[in-house]
ROGUKE-774892 format. One record per residue (C-alpha): residue number from 1; chain; x, y negated, z. Coordinates in Angstrom, 2 decimals. Layout:
<sites>
[NUM; A; [X; Y; Z]];
...
</sites>
This chain:
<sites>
[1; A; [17.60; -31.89; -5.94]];
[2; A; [17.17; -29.17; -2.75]];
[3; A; [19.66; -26.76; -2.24]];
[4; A; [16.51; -24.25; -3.14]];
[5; A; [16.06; -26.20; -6.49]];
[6; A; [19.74; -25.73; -7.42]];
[7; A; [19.37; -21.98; -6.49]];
[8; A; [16.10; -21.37; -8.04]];
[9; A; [17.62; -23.29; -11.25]];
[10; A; [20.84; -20.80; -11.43]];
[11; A; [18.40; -17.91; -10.87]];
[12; A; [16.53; -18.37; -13.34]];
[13; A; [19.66; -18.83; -16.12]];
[14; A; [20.36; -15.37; -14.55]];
[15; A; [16.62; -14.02; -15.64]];
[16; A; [16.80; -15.17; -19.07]];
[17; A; [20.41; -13.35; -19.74]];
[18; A; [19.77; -10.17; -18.08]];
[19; A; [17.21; -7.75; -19.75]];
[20; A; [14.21; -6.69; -18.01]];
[21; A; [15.23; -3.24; -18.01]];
[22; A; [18.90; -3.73; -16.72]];
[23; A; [17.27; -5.11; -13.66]];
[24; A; [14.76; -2.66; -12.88]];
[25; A; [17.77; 0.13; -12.89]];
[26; A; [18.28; -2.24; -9.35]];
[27; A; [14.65; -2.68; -8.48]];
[28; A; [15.38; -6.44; -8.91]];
[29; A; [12.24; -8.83; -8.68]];
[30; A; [13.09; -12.23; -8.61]];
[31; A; [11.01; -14.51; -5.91]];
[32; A; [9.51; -17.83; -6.50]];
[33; A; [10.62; -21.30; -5.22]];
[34; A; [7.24; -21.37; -3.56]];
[35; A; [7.35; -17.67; -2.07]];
[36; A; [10.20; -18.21; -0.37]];
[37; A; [9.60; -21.46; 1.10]];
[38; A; [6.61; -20.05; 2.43]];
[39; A; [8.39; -16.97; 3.92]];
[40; A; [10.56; -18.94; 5.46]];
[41; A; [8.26; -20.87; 7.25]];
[42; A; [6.69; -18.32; 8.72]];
[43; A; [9.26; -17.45; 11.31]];
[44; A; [9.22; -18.62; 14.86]];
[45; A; [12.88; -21.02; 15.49]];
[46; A; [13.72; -20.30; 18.97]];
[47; A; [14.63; -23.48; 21.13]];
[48; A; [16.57; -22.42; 23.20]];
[49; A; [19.77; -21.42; 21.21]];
[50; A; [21.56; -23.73; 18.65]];
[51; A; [23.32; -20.67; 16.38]];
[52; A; [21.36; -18.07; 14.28]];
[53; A; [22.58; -15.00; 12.83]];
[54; A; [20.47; -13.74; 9.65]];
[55; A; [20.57; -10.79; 7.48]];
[56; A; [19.70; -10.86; 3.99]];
[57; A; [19.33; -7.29; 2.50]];
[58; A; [19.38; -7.08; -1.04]];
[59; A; [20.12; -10.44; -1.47]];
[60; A; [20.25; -10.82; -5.49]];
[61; A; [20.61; -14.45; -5.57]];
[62; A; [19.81; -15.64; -2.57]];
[63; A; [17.11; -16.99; -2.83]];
[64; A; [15.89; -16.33; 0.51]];
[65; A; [18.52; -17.11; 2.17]];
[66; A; [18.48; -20.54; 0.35]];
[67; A; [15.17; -21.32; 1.68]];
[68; A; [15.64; -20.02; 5.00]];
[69; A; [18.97; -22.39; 5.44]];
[70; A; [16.51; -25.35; 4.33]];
[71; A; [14.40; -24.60; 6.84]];
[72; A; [17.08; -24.10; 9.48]];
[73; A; [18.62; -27.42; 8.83]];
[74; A; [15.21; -29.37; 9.57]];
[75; A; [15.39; -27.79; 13.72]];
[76; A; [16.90; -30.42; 15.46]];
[77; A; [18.40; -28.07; 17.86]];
[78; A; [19.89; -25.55; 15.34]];
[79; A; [23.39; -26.13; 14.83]];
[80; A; [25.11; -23.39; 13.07]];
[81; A; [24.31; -20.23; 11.08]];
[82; A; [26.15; -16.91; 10.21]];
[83; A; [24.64; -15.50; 7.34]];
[84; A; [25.05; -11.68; 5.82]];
[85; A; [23.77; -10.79; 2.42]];
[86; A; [23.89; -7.13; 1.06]];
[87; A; [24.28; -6.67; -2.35]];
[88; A; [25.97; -3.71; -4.73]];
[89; A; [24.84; -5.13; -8.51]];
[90; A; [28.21; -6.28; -10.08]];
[91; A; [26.06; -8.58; -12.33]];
[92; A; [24.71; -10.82; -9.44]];
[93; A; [27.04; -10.99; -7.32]];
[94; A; [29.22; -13.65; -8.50]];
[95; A; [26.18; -15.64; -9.12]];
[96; A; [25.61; -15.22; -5.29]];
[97; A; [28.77; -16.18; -4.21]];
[98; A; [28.80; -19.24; -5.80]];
[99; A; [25.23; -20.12; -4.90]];
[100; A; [26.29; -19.05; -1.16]];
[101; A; [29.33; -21.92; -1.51]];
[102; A; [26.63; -24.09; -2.66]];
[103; A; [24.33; -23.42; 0.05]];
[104; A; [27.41; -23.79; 2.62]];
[105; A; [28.72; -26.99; 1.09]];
[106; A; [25.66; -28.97; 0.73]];
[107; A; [23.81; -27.82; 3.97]];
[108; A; [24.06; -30.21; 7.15]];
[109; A; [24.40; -26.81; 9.48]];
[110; A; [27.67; -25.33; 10.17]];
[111; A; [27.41; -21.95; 7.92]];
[112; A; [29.46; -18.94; 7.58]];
[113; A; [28.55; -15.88; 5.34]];
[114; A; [29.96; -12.79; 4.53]];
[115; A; [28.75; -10.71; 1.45]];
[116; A; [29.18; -7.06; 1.95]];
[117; A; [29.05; -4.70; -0.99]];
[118; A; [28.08; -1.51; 0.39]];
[119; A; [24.98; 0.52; 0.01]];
[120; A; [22.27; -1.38; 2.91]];
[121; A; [21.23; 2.08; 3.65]];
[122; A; [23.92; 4.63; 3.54]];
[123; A; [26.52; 2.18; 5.03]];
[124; A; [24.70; 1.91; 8.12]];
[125; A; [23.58; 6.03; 8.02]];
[126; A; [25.39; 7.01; 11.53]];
[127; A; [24.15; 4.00; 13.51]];
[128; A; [20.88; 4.62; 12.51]];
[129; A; [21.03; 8.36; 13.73]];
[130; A; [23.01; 8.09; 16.21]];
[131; A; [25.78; 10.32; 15.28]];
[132; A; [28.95; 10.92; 16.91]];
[133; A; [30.73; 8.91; 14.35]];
[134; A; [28.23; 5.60; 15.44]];
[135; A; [29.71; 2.16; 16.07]];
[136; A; [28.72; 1.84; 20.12]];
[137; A; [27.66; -2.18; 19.30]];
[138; A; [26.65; -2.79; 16.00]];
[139; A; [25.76; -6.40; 14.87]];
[140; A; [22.32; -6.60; 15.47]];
[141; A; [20.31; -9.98; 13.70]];
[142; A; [18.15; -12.62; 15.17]];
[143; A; [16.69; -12.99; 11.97]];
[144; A; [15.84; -10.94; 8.60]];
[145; A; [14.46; -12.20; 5.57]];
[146; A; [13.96; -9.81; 2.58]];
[147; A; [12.66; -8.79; -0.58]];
[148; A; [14.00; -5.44; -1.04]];
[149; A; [14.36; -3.08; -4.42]];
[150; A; [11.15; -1.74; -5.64]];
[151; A; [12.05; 1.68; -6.80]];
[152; A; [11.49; 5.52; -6.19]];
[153; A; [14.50; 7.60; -5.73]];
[154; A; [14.77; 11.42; -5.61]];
[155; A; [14.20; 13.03; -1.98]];
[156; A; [17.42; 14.40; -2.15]];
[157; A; [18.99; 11.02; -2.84]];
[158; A; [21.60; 9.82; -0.23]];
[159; A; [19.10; 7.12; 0.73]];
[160; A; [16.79; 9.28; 1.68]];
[161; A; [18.97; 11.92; 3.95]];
[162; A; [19.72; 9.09; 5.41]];
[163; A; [16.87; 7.90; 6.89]];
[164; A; [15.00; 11.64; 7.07]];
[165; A; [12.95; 10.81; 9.63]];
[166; A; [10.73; 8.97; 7.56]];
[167; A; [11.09; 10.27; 4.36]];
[168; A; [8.72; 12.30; 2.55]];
[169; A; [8.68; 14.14; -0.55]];
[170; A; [10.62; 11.40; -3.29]];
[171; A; [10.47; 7.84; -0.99]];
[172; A; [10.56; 4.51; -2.34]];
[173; A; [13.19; 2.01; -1.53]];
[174; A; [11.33; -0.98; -0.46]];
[175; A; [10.46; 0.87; 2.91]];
[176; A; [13.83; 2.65; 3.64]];
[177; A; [14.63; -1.61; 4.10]];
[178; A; [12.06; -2.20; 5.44]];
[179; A; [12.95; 0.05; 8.29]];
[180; A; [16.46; -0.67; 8.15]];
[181; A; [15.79; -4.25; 8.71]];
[182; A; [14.02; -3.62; 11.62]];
[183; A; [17.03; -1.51; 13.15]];
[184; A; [19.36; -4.29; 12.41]];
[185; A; [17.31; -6.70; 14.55]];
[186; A; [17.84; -7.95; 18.25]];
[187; A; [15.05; -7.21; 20.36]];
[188; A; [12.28; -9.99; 20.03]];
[189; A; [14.14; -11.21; 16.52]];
[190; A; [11.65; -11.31; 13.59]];
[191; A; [11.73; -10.10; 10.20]];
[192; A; [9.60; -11.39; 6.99]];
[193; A; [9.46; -9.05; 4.07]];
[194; A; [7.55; -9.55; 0.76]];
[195; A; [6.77; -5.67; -0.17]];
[196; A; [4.17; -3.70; -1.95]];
[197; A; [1.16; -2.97; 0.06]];
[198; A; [1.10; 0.90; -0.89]];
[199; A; [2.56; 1.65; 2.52]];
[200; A; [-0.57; 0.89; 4.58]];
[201; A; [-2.07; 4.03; 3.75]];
[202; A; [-1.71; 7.96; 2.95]];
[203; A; [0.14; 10.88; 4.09]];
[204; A; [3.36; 9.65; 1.88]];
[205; A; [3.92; 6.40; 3.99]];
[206; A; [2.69; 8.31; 7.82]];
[207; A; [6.24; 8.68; 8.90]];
[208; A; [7.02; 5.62; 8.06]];
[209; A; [4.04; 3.77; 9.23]];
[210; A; [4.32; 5.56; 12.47]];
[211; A; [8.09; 4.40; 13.82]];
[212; A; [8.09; 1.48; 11.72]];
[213; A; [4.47; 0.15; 13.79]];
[214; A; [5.63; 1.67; 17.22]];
[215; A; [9.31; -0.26; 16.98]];
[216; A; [7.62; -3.40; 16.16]];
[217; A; [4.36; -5.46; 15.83]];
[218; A; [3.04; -7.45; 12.79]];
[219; A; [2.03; -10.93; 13.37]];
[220; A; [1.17; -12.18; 10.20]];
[221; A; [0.47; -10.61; 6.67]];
[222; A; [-0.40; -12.87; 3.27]];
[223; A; [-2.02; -11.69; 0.60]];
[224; A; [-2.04; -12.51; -3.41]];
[225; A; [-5.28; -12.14; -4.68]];
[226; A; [-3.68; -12.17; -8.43]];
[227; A; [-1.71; -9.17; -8.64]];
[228; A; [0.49; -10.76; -11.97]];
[229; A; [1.36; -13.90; -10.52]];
[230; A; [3.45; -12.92; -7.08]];
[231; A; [7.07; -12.80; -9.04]];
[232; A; [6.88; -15.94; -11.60]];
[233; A; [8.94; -15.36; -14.71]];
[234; A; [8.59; -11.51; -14.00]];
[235; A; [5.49; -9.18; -15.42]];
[236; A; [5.22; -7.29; -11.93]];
[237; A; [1.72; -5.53; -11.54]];
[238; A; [2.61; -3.77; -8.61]];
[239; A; [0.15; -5.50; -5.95]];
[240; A; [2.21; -6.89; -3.12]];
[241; A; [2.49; -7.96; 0.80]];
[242; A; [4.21; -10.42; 2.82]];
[243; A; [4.41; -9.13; 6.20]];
[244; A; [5.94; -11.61; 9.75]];
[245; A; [7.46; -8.01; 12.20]];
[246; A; [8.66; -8.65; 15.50]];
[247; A; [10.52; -6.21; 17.00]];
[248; A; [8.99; -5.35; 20.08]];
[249; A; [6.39; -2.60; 21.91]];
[250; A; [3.98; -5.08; 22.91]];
[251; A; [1.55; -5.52; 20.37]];
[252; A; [-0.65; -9.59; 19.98]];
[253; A; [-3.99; -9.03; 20.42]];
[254; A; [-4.69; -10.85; 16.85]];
[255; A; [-3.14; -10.80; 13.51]];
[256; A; [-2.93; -13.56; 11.31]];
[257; A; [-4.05; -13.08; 7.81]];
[258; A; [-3.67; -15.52; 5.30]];
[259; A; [-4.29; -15.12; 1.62]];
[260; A; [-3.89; -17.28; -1.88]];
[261; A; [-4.60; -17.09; -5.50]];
[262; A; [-1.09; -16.84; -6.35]];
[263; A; [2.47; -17.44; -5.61]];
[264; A; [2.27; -21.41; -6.63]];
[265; A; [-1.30; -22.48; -4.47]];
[266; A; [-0.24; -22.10; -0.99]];
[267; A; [-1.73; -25.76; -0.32]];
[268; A; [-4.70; -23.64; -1.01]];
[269; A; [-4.58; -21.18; 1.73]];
[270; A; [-7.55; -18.61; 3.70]];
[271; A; [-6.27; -18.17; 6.98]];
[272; A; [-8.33; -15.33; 9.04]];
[273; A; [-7.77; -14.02; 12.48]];
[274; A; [-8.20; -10.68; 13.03]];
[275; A; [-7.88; -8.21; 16.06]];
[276; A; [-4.62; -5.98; 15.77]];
[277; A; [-6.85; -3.14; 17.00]];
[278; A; [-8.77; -3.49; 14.07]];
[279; A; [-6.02; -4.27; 11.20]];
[280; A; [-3.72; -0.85; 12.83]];
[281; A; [-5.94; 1.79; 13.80]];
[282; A; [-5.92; 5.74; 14.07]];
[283; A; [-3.20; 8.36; 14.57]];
[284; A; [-1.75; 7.85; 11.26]];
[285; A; [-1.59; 4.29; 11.58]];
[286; A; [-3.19; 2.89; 8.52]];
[287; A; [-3.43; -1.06; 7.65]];
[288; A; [-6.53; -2.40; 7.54]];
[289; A; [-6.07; -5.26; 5.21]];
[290; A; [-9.10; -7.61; 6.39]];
[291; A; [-9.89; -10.89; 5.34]];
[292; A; [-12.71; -12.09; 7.00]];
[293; A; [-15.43; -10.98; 9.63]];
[294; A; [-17.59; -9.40; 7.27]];
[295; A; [-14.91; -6.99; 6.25]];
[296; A; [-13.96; -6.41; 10.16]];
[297; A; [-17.93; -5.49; 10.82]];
[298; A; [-17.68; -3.28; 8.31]];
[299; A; [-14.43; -1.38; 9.80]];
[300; A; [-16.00; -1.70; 13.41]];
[301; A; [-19.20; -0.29; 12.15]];
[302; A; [-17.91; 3.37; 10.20]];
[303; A; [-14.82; 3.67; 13.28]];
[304; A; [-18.17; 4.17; 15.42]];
[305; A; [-18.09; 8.23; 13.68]];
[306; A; [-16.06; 10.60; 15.44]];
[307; A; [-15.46; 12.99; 12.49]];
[308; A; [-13.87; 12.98; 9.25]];
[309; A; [-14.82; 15.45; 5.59]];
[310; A; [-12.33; 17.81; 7.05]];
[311; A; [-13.99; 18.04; 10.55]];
[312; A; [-16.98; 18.84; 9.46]];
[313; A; [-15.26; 21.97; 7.02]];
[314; A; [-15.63; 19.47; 4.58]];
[315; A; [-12.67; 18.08; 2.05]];
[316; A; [-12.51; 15.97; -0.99]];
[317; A; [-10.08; 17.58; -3.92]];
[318; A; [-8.78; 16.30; -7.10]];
[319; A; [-9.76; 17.99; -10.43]];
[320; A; [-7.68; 21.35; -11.43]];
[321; A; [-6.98; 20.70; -15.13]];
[322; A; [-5.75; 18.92; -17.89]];
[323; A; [-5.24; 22.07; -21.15]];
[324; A; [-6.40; 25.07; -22.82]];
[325; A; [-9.34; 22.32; -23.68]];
[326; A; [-12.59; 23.43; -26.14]];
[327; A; [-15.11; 21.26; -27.68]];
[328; A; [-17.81; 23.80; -27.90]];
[329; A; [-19.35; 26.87; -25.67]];
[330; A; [-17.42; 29.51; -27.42]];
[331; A; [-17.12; 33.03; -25.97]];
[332; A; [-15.58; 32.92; -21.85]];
[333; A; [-15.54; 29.01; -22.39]];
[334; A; [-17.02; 27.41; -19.31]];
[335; A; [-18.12; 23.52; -18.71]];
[336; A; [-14.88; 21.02; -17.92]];
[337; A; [-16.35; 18.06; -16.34]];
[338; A; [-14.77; 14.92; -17.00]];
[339; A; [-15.74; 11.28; -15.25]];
[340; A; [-17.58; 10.55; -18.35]];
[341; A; [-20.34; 13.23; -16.82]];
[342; A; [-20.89; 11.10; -14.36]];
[343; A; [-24.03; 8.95; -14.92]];
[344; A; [-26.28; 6.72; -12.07]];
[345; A; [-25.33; 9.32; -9.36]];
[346; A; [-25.56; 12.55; -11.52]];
[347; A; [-23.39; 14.88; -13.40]];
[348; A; [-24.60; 15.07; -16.92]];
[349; A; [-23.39; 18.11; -18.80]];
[350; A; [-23.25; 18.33; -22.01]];
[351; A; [-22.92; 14.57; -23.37]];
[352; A; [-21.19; 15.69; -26.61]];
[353; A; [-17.63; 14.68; -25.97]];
[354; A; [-14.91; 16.25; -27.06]];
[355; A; [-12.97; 19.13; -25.19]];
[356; A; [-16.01; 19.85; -22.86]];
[357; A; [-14.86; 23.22; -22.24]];
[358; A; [-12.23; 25.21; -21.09]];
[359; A; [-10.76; 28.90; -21.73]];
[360; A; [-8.29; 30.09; -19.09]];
[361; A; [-7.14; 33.14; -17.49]];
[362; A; [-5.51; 30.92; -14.41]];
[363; A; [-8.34; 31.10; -11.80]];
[364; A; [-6.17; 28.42; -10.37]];
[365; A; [-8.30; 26.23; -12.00]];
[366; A; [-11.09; 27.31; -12.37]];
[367; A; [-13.65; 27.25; -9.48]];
[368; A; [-16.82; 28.35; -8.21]];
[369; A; [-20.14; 27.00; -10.15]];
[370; A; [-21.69; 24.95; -6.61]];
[371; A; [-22.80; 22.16; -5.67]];
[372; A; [-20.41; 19.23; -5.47]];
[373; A; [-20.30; 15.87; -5.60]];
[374; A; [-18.22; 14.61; -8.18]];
[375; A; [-16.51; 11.32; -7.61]];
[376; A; [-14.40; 9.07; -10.01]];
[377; A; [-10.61; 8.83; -9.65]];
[378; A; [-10.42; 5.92; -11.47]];
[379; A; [-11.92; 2.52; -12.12]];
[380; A; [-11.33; -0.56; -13.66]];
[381; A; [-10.00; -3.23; -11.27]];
[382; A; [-13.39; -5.66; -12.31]];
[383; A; [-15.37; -3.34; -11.79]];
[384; A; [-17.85; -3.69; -9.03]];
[385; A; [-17.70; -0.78; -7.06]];
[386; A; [-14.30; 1.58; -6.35]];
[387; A; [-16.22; 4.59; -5.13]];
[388; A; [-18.58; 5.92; -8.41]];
[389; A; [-19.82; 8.98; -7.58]];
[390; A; [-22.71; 11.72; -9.06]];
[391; A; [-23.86; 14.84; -7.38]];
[392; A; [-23.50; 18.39; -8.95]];
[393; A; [-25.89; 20.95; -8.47]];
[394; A; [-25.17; 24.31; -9.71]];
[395; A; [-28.91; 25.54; -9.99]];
[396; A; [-29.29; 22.76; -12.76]];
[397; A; [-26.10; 24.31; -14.77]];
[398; A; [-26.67; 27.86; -14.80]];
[399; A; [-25.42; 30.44; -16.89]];
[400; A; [-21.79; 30.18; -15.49]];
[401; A; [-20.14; 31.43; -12.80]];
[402; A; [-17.54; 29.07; -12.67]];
[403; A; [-16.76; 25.75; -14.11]];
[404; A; [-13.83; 23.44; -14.32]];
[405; A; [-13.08; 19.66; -13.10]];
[406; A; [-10.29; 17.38; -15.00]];
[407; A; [-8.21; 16.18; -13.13]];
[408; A; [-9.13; 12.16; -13.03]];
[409; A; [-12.00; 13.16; -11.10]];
[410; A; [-11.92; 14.25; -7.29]];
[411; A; [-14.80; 16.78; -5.86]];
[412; A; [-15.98; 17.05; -2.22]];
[413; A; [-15.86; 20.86; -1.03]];
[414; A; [-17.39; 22.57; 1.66]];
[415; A; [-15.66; 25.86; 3.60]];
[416; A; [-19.28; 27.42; 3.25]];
[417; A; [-20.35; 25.91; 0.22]];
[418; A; [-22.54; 22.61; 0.48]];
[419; A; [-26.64; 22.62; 0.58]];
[420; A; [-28.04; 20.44; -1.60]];
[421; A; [-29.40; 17.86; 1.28]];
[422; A; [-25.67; 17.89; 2.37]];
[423; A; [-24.49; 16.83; -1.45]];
[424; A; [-27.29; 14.44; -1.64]];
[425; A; [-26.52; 13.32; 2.24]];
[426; A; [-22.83; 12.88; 1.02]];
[427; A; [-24.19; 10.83; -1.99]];
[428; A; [-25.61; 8.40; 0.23]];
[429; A; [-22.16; 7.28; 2.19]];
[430; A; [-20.39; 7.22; -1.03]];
[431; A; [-22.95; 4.95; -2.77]];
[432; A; [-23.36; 2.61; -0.05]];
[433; A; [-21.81; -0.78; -0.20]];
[434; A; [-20.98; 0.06; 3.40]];
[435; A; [-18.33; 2.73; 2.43]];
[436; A; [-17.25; 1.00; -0.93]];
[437; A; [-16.11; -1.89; 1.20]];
[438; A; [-14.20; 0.45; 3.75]];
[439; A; [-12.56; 2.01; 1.21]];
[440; A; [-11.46; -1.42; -0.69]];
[441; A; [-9.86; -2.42; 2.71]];
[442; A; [-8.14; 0.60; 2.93]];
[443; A; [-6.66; 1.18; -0.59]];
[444; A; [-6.13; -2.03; -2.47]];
[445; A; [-5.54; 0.03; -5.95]];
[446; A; [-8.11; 1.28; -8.29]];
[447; A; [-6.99; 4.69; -7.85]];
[448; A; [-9.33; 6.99; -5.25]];
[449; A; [-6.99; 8.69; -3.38]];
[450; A; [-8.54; 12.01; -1.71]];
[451; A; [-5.82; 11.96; 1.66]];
[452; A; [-7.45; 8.44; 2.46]];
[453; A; [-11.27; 9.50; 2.12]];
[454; A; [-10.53; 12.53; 3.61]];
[455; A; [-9.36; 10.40; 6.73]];
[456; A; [-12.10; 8.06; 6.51]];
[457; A; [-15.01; 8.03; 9.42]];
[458; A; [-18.08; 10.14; 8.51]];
[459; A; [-21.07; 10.42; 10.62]];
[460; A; [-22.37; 14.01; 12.19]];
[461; A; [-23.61; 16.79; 9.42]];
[462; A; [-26.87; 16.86; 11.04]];
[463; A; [-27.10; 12.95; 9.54]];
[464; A; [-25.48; 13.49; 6.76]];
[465; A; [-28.09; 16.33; 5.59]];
[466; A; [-31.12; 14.17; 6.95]];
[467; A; [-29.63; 11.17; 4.79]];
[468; A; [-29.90; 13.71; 1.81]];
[469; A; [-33.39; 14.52; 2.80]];
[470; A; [-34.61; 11.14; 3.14]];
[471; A; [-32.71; 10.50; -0.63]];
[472; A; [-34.51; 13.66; -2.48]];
[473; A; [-37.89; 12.21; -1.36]];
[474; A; [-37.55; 8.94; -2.50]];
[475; A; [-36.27; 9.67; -5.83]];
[476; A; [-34.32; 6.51; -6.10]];
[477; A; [-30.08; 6.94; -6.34]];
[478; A; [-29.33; 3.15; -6.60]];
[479; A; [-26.92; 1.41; -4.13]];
[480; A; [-29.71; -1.06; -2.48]];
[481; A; [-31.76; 2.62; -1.74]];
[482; A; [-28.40; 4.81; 0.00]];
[483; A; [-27.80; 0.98; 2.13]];
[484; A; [-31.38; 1.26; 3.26]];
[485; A; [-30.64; 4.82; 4.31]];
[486; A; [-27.57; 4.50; 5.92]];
[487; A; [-28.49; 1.21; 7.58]];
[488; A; [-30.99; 3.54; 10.25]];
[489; A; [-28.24; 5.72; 11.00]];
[490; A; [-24.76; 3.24; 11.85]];
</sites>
């Protein structure tokens, strides 16, 4: 048996005593024999030392570190490693200890470990701010292997005045380690970090993205195409990332992408190049997640457009309301449009649901009866398109002066109001396969999140209303018909 076999095996003894729900009060998301392994290989052994120092954060236990040892001890030219493994549960950390003996007894390197039981990111909150009170050489790691606590803490948390330069509004965890772990690195040591992938994108993650991405460069990222099958004996929908950061300024000129089924196929591997230009891109930073050329056309081809919806005094919005609901036109009711209105690329109104009206006195939300175009929030992960989208004209709805939108649909707004060639234009990017498969990239959920199209490429409003144009006259709102029409103009 492997020293990760005998881990693995104690682990999972651990999983079946401990509830579910105990764990989760840590964040704690056990990784598989064949995650780690793979994780482990994917750092770079120097040659030209024969001792290693690694950091563990959030070590549970230690699985990572197991596999990262195994590794180790096949270098012929690594000779001894000094291990440190955070971890603050009480229930787990026996079970690390002992595992850690384990490890160190049956290992052909020369180990040493130390398991400190402090908080990974309060513990180390004046050398990573550079107060008065910071140690002048901390220990700084050649290696860091992690898979950190998933879970969102209150802003005002002491996690998150710890790190404030990154933190906005209520942060998660996973990336307060995640930039930890880079800190604790020597320059040019590497890091590998299995994390969620809802970092790469939106105004929540920017500060983050920002120092984290200027600090240090990615050189690999694997995906899981299976979202329920990254953590075996754990139900764990949250889709997730395993990112290779070296600390350094320089950036490769190519990231290697790699992606599997699941976390027990990585015989059966896709392995992509792609240019770092393209993955990281824009002033904000977002992660491109590409997996083959066709998908990197597609990002080379919108990046082309100068502007954005906002630019142009345009802005996607989500829905105002969720109460004070009617199901018929009474007296000062007016129309509450739901996704359900929204049939092959028009808003149908009314389709004889229930609560299809609204009565308020907020004018919060309520808004002006315009033209819009309505787009879904939501959709089904098999579905085949992300962006579903209809176009609102007021003239066909008239009799109010405002109307309402619930609030799992977003709208697209002008400053002016929007003509009806410019809802019809708009209609055309978000029908195209072209901008369904930017957006996919982009945002991996099946949420439509209006920060990321909002920072999405658009072409010039003088296309944009000749696209609508060109749409009105040939009557036909299918996807092949907006791809034939954007297709002139990209």
């Amino acid at each position: 048996m492997s020293i990760l076999d005998e881990i693995i095996g104690s682990t999972y003894e651990y999983i079946e005593k401990m509830p579910k729900e105990q764990r989760k009060q840590y964040g704690q998301f056990f990784t598989s024999k064949e995650t780690a392994r793979f994780m482990a290989e994917l750092f770079n052994i120097p040659e030209n030392t024969n001792e290693l120092s690694i950091l563990d954060p959030g070590a549970g236990s230690g699985v990572l570190s197991a596999a990262l040892i195994e590794r180790l001890q096949n270098c012929p030219n690594i000779k001894s490693v000094y291990l440190t493994c955070y971890e603050t549960d009480d229930n787990i950390v026996e079970l690390l200890e002992s595992n850690l003996e384990y490890i160190k007894n049956n290992t052909s390197l020369k180990m040493t470990f130390d398991i400190v039981r402090k908080n990974f990111i309060t513990s180390q909150e004046d050398n990573y701010n550079g107060t008065f009170l910071a140690d002048p050489a901390p220990t700084k790691y050649d290696m860091v292997i992690g898979n950190p606590p998933y879970k969102k803490i209150p802003k005002d948390a002491a996690e998150a005045l710890s790190m404030p330069d990154i933190c906005y509004g209520a942060p998660n965890l996973y990336f307060l380690f995640s930039q930890m772990s880079l800190f604790d690195l020597k320059e040019n040591g590497e890091m590998v970090y299995i994390i969620p992938r809802s970092w790469t994108s939106g105004a929540y993650f920017k500060a983050f993205r920002q120092k984290f991405l200027s600090q240090g460069a990615i050189e690999h990222i694997h995906l899981f195409v299976s979202r329920d099958k990254v953590f075996e004996k754990e139900s764990v929908l949250q889709e997730t990332i395993i990112i290779k950061v070296k600390k350094t300024e320089v950036k490769p000129e190519y990231i290697t992408v790699t992606s599997t089924n699941s976390n027990q196929d990585f015989t059966e591997i896709t392995t992509f190049s792609a240019p770092y230009k393209t993955v990281i891109s824009g002033d904000d930073c977002y992660v491109y997640l590409v997996t083959n050329e066709d998908e990197v056309n597609t990002l080379d081809c919108l990046n082309k457009f100068d502007d954005t919806l906002p630019s142009l005094g345009l802005k996607m919005k989500t829905g105002l309301t969720h109460e004070a609901l009617r199901s018929e036109a009474e007296k000062q009711a007016v129309p509450l449009f739901y996704s359900q209105h929204i049939q092959d690329g028009k808003v149908v109104f009314p389709i004889g649901k229930e609560n299809e009206y609204i009565v308020t006195q907020q004018q919060g939300l309520l808004q002006k009866n315009a033209n819009y175009l309505f787009v879904k929030r939501f959709t089904a992960k098999e579905e085949h398109r992300r962006l579903q989208c209809g176009v609102y004209i007021a003239r066909k709805h008239t009799g109010y002066d405002r109307i309402s939108t619930q609030n799992k649909i977003n709208f697209i707004d002008g400053l002016k109001g929007l003509s009806e060639c410019v809802v019809y234009g708009l209609y055309v990017l978000f029908n195209s396969t072209l901008y369904d498969s930017y957006y996919r990239i982009l945002n991996g959920s099946t949420q439509v999140n209006s920060t990321e199209v909002n920072s999405m490429p658009m072409p010039p409003m003088t296309s944009i209303e000749a696209m609508g144009k060109e749409l009105i006259k040939v009557h036909d709102m299918s996807e092949a018909s907006c791809d034939r029409i954007l297709r002139s103009y990209v």
